[in-house]
N, C-alpha and C positions, 0 to 999 in steps of 0.2 A: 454386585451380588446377584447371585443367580435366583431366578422366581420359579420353584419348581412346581407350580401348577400353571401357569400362563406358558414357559416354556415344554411343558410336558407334551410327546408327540402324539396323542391321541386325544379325542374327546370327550373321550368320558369317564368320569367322575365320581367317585363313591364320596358321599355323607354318612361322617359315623352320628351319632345322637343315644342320649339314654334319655326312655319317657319315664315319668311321675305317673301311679294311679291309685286307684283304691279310696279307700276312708279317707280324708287328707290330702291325698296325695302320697301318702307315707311308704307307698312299695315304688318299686322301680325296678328296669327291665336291666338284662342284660346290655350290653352295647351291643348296639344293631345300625346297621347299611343300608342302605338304597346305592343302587348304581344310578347315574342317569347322567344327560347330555351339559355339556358345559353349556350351551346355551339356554336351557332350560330358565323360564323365567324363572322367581323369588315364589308367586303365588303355587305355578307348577311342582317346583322344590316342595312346598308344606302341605301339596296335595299327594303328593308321592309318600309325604314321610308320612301324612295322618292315613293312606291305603296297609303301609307296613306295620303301624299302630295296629290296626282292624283285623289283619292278618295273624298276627301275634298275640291280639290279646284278646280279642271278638268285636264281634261286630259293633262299631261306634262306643265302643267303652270308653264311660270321660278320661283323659289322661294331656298332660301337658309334656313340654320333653325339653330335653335341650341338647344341642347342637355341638358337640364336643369339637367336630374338623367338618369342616367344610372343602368341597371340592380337592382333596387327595387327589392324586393321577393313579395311585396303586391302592390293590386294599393292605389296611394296616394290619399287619402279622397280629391273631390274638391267641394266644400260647393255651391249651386246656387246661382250667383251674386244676390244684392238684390237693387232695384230702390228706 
């Protein structure tokens, strides 16, 4: 079976994630990316993703997140929600 991110030809990496904030926790973002290097440690990874946090929602806003795909080779097609 083929391993399509160990085999993949480039290095880098998109992480999808949705973060938790607000009152509770109870809102939550869109699904959002970071690009970055496969080699990038684990600490570097959650320092990238809490920068995209801060970007996105302001400056050091509490929120927690979770990690939907880790290390993709491609970003994941996300189609325009439709009303």
């Amino acid at each position: 079976m083929r391993d399509f991110v160990l085999d993949a030809p480039n290095q880098e990496r998109y992480t999808y994630f949705i973060a938790l904030y607000g009152r509770d926790y109870q809102q939550r973002t869109g699904l959002l990316h970071i690009k970055h290097d496969f080699g990038d440690s684990i600490r570097d990874l959650h320092t990238l993703i809490r920068d995209r946090l801060n970007e996105v929602l302001g400056e050091e806003t509490p929120s927690c997140y979770h990690i939907l795909a880790l290390a993709a080779p491609e970003p994941i097609p996300c189609p325009a929600p439709t009303n």
